[in-house]
MMTF fields as JSON, N, C-alpha, C and O atoms, coordinates in Angstrom:
{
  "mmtfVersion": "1.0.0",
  "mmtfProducer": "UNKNOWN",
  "numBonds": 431,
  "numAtoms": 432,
  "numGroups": 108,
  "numChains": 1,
  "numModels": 1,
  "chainsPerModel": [1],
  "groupsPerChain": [108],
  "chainIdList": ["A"],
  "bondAtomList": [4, 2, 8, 6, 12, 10, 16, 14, 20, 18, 24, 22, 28, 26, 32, 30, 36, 34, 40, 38, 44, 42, 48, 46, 52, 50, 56, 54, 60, 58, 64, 62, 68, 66, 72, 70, 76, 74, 80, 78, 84, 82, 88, 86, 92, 90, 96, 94, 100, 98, 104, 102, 108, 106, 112, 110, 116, 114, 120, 118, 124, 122, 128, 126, 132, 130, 136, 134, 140, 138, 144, 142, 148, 146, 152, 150, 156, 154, 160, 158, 164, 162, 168, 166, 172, 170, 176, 174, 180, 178, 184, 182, 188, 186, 192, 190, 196, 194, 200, 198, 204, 202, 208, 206, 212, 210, 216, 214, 220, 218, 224, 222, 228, 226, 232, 230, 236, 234, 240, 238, 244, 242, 248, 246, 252, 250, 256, 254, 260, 258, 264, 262, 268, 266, 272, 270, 276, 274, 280, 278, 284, 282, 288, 286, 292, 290, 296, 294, 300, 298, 304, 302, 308, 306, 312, 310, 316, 314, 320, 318, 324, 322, 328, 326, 332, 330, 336, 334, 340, 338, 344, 342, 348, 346, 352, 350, 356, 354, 360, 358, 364, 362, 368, 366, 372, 370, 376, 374, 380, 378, 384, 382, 388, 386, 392, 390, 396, 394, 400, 398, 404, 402, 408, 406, 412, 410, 416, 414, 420, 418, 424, 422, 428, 426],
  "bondOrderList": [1, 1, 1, 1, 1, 1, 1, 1, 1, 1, 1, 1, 1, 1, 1, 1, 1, 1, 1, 1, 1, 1, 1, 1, 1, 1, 1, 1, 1, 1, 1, 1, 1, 1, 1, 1, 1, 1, 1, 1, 1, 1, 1, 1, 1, 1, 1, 1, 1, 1, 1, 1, 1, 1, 1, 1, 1, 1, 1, 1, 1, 1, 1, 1, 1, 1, 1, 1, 1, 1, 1, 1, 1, 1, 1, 1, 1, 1, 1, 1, 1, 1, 1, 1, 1, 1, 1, 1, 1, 1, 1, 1, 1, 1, 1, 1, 1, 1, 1, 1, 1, 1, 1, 1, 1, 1, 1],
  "groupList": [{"groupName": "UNK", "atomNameList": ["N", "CA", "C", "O"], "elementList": ["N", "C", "C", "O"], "formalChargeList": [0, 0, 0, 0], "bondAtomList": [1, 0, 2, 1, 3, 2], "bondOrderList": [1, 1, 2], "singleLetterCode": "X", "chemCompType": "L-PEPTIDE LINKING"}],
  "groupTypeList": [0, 0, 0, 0, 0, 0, 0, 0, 0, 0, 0, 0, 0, 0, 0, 0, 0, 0, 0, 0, 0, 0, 0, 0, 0, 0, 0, 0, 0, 0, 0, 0, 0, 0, 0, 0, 0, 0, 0, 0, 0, 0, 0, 0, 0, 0, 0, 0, 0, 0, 0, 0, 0, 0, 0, 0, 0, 0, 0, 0, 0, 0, 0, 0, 0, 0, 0, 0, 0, 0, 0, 0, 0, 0, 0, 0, 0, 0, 0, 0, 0, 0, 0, 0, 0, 0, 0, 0, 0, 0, 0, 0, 0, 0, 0, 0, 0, 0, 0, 0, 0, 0, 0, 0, 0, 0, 0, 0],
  "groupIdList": [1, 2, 3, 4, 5, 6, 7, 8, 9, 10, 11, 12, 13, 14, 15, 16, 17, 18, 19, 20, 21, 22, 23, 24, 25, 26, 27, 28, 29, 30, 31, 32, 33, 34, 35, 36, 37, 38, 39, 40, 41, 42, 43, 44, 45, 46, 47, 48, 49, 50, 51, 52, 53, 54, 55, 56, 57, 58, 59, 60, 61, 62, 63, 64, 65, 66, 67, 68, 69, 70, 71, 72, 73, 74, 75, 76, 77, 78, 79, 80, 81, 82, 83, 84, 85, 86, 87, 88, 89, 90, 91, 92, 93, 94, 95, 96, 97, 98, 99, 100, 101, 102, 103, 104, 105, 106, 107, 108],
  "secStructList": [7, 7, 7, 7, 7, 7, 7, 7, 7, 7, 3, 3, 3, 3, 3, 3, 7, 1, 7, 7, 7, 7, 7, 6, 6, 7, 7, 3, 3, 3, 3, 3, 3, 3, 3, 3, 1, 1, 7, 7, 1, 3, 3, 3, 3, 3, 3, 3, 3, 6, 6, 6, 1, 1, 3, 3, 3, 3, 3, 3, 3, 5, 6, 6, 5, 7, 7, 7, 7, 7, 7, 7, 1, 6, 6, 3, 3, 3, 3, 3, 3, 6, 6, 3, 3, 3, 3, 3, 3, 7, 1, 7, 7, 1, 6, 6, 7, 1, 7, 3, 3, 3, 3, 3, 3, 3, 3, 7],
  "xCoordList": [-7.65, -8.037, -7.987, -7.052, -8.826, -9.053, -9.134, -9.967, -7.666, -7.98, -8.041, -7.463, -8.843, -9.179, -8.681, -8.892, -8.104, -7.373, -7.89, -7.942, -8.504, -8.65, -8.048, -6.833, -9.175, -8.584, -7.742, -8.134, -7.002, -5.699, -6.601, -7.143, -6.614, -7.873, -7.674, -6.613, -8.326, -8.453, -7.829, -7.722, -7.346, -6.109, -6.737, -7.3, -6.368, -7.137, -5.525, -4.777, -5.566, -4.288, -5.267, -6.051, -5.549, -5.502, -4.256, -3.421, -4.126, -3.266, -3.54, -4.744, -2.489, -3.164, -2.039, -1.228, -1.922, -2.947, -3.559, -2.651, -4.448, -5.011, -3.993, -2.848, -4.224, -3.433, -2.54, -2.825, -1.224, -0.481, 0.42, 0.926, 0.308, 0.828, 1.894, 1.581, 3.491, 4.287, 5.605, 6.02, 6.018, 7.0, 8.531, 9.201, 9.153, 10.221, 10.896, 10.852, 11.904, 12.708, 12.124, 12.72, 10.926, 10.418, 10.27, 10.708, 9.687, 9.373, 7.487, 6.546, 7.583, 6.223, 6.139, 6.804, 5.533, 5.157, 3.739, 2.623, 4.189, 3.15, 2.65, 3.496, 1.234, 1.295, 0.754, -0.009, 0.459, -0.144, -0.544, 0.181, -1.538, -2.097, -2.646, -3.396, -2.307, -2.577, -3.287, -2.589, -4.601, -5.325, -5.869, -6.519, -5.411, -5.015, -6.42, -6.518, -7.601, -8.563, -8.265, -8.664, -7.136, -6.755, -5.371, -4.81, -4.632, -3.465, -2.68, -2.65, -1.405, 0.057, 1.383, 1.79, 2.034, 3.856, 4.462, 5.394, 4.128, 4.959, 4.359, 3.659, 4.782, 3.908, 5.311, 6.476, 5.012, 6.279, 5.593, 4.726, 6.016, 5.9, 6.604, 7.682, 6.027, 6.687, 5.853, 4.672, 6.604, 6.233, 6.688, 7.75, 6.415, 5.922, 5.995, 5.006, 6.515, 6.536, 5.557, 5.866, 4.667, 3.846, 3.751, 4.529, 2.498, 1.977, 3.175, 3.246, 3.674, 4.592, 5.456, 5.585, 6.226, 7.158, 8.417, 9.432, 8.471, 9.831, 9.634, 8.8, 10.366, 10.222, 11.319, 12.525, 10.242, 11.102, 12.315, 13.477, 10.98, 11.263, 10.899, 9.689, 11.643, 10.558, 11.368, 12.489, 10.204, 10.811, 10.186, 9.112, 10.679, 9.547, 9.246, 10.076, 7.938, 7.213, 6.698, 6.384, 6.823, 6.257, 5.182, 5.193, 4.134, 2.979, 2.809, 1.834, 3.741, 3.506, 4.858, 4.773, 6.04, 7.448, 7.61, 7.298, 8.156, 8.453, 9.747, 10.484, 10.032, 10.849, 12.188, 11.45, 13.293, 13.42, 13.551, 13.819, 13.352, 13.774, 14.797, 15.901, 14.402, 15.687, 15.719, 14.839, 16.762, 16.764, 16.293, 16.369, 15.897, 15.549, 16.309, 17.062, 16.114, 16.572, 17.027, 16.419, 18.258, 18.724, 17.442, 16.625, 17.2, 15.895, 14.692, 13.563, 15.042, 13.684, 13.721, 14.662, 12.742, 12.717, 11.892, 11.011, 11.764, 9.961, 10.505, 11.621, 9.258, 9.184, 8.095, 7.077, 7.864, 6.689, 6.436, 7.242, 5.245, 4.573, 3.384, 2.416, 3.336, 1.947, 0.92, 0.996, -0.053, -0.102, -0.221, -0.996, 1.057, 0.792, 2.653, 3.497, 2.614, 3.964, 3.488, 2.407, 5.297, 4.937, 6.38, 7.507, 5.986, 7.527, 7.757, 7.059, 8.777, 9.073, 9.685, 10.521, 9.588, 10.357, 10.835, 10.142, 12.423, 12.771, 13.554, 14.288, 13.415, 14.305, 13.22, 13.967, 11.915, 11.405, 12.249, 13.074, 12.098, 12.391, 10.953, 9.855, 11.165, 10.347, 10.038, 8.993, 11.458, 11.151, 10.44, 10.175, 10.265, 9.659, 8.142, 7.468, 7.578, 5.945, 5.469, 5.926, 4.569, 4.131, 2.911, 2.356, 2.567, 1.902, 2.433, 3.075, 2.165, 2.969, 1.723, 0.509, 2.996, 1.195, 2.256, 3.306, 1.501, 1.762, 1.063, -0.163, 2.2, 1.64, 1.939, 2.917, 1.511, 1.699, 0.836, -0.357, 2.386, 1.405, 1.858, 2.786, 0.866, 1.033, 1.924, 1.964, 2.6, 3.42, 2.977, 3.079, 2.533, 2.362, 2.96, 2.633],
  "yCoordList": [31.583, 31.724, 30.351, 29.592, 30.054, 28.527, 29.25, 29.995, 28.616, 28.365, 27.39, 26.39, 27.361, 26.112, 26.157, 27.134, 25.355, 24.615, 23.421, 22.265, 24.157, 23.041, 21.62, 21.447, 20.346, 19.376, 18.546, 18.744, 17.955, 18.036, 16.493, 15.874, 16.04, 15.306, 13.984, 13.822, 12.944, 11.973, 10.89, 10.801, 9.927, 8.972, 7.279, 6.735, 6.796, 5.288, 4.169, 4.375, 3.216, 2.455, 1.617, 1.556, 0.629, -1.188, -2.023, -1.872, -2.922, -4.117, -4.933, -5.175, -5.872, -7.031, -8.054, -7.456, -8.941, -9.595, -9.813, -10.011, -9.788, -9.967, -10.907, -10.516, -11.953, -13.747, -13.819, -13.279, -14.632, -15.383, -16.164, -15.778, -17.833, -18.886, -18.912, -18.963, -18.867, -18.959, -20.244, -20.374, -20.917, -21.575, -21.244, -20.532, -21.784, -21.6, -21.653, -22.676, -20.597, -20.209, -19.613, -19.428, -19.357, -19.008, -17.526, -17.128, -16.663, -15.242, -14.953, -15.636, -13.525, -12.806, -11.471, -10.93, -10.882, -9.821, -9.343, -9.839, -8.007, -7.556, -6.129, -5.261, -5.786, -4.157, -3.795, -4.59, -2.122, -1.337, -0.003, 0.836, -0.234, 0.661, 2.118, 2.004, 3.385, 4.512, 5.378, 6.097, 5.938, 6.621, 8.045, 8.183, 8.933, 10.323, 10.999, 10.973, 11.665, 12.622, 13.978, 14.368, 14.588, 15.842, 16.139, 15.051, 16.837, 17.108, 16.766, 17.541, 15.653, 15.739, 15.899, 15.374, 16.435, 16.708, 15.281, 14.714, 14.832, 13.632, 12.818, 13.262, 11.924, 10.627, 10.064, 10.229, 9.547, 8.893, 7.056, 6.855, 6.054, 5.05, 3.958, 3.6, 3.189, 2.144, 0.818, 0.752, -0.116, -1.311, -1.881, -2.38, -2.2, -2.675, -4.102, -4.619, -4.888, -6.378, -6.535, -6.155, -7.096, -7.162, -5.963, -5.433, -5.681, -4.231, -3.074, -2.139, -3.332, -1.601, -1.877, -1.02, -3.475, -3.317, -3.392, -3.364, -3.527, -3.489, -2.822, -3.33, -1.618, -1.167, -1.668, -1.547, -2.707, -3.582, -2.545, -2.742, -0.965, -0.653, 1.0, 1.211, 2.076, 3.3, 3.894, 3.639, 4.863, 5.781, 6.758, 6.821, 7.752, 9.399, 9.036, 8.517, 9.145, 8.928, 10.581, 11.471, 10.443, 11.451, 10.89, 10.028, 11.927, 11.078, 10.673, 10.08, 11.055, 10.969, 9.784, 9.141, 10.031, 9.852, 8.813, 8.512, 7.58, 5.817, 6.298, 7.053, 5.646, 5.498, 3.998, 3.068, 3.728, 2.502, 2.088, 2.799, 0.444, -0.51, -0.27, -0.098, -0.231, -0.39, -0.819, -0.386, -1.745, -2.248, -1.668, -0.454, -2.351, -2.255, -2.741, -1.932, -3.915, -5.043, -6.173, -6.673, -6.711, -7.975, -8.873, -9.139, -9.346, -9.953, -8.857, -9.011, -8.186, -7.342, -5.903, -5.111, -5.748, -4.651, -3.983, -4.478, -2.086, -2.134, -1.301, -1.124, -0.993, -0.294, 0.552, -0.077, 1.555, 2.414, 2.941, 3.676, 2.504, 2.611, 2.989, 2.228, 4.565, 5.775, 4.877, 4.755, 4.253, 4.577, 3.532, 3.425, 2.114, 1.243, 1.452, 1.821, 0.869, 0.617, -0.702, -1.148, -1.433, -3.343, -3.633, -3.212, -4.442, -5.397, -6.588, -7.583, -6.509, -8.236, -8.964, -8.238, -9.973, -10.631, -11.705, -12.436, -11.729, -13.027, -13.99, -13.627, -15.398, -16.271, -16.42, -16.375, -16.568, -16.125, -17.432, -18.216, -17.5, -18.121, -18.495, -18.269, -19.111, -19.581, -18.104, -17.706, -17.511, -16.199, -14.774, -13.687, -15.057, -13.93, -14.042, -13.016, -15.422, -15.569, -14.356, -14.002, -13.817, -12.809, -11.517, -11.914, -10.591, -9.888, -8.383, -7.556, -8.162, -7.191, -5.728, -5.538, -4.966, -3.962, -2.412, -2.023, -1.901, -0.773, 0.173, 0.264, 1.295, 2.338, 4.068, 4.538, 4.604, 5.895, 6.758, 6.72, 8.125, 9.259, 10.291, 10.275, 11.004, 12.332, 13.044, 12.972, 13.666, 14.758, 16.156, 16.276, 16.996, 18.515, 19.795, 20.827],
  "zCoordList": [13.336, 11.947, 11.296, 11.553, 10.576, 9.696, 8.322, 7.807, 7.844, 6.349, 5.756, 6.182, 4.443, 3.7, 2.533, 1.815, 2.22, 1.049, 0.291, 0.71, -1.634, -1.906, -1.994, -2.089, -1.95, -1.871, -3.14, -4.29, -2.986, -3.917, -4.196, -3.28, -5.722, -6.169, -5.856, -5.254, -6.049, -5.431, -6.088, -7.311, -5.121, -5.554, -5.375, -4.425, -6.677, -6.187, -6.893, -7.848, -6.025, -6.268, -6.41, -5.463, -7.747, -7.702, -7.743, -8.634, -6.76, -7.385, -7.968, -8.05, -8.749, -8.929, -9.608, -10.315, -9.55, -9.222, -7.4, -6.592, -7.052, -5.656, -5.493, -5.263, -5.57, -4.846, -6.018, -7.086, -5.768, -6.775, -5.529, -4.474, -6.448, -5.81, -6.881, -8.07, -6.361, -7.158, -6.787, -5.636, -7.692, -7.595, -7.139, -7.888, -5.827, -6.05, -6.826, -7.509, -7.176, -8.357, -9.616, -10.677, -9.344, -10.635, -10.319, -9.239, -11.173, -11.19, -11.168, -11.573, -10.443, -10.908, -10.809, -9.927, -11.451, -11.819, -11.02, -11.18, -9.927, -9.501, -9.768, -9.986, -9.769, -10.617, -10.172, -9.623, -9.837, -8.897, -10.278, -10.814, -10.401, -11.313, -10.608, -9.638, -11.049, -10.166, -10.487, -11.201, -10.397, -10.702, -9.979, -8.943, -10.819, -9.994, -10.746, -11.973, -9.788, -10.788, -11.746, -12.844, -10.486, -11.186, -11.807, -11.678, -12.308, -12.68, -12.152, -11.196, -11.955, -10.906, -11.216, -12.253, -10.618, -11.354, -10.465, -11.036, -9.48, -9.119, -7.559, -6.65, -7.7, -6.994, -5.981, -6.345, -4.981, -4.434, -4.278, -3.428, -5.03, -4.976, -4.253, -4.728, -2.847, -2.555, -2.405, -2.064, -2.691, -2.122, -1.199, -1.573, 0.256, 0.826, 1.327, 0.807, 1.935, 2.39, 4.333, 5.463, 3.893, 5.155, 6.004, 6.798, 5.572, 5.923, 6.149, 6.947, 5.573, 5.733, 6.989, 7.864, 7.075, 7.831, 7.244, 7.941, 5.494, 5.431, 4.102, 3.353, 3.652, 2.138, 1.382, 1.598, -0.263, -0.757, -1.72, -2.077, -1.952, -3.292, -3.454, -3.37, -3.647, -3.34, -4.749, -5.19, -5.275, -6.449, -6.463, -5.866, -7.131, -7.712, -8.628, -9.374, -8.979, -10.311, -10.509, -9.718, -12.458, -13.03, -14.098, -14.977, -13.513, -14.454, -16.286, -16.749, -16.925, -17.769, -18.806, -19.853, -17.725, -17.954, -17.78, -16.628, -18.658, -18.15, -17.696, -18.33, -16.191, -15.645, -16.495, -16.819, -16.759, -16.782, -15.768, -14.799, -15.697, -14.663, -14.118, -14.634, -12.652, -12.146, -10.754, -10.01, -10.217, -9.147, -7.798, -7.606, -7.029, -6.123, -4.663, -4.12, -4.127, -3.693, -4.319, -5.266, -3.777, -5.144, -5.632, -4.75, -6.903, -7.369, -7.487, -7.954, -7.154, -7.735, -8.74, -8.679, -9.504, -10.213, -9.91, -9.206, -10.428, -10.513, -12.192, -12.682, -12.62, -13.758, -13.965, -13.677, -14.287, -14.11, -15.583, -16.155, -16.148, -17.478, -17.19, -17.184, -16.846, -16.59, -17.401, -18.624, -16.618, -15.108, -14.389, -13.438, -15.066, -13.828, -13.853, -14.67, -12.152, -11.957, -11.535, -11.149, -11.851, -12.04, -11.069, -11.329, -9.935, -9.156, -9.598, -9.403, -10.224, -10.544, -9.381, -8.844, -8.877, -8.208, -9.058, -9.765, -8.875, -9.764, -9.018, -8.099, -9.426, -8.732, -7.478, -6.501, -6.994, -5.977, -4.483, -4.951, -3.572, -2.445, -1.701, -2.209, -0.398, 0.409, 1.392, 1.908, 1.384, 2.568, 1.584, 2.097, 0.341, -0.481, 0.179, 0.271, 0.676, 0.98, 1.782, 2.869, 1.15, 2.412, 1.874, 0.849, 2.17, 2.142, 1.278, 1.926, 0.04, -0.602, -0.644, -0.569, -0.812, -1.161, -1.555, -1.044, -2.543, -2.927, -2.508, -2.563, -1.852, -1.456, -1.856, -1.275, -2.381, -2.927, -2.305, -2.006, -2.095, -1.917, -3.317, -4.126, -3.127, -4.08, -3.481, -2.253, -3.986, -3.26, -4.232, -5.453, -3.372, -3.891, -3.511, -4.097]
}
């Protein structure tokens, strides 16, 4: 027997900024804006350090609800202001260089 289940609506993540060249010791701010088509009660948000080999940062998001800041890994924050969530890195280092990326699923 095959049953079909509608599809639960469609999910688009931008980051951005694309590139940022940052100074040691200095800070930046990265944001993952989330765009859901249909109705959601909650999102599971992580970021990510070079392709999904190390998670910097993970939270439950509710779509409508600002989360406050709150730590992550030492130097980092995220903050989630429906409908972007933002990673600060502060104090950055030489070993912060690398490949970041936000990844969310819906959870239903």
């Amino acid at each position: 027997t095959l049953t079909l289940f509608p599809a639960v609506g469609a999910l688009q993540v931008i980051q951005n900024p694309d590139e940022a060249r940052v100074t040691v010791g200095s800070g930046v701010a990265l944001g993952c804006h989330v765009l859901v088509t249909e109705p959601w009660d909650m999102l599971r948000l992580e970021w990510v350090k070079d392709t999904g080999q190390r998670v910097l940062c993970a939270a439950r998001l509710h779509p409508t609800a600002p989360t406050p800041s709150a730590p992550c890994t030492p130097r980092l924050r995220l903050a989630w202001h429906p409908p972007c969530a933002t990673l600060s890195l502060h104090q950055v280092r030489g070993d912060d260089a690398g490949r970041y990326l936000c990844r969310v699923t819906l959870e239903i």
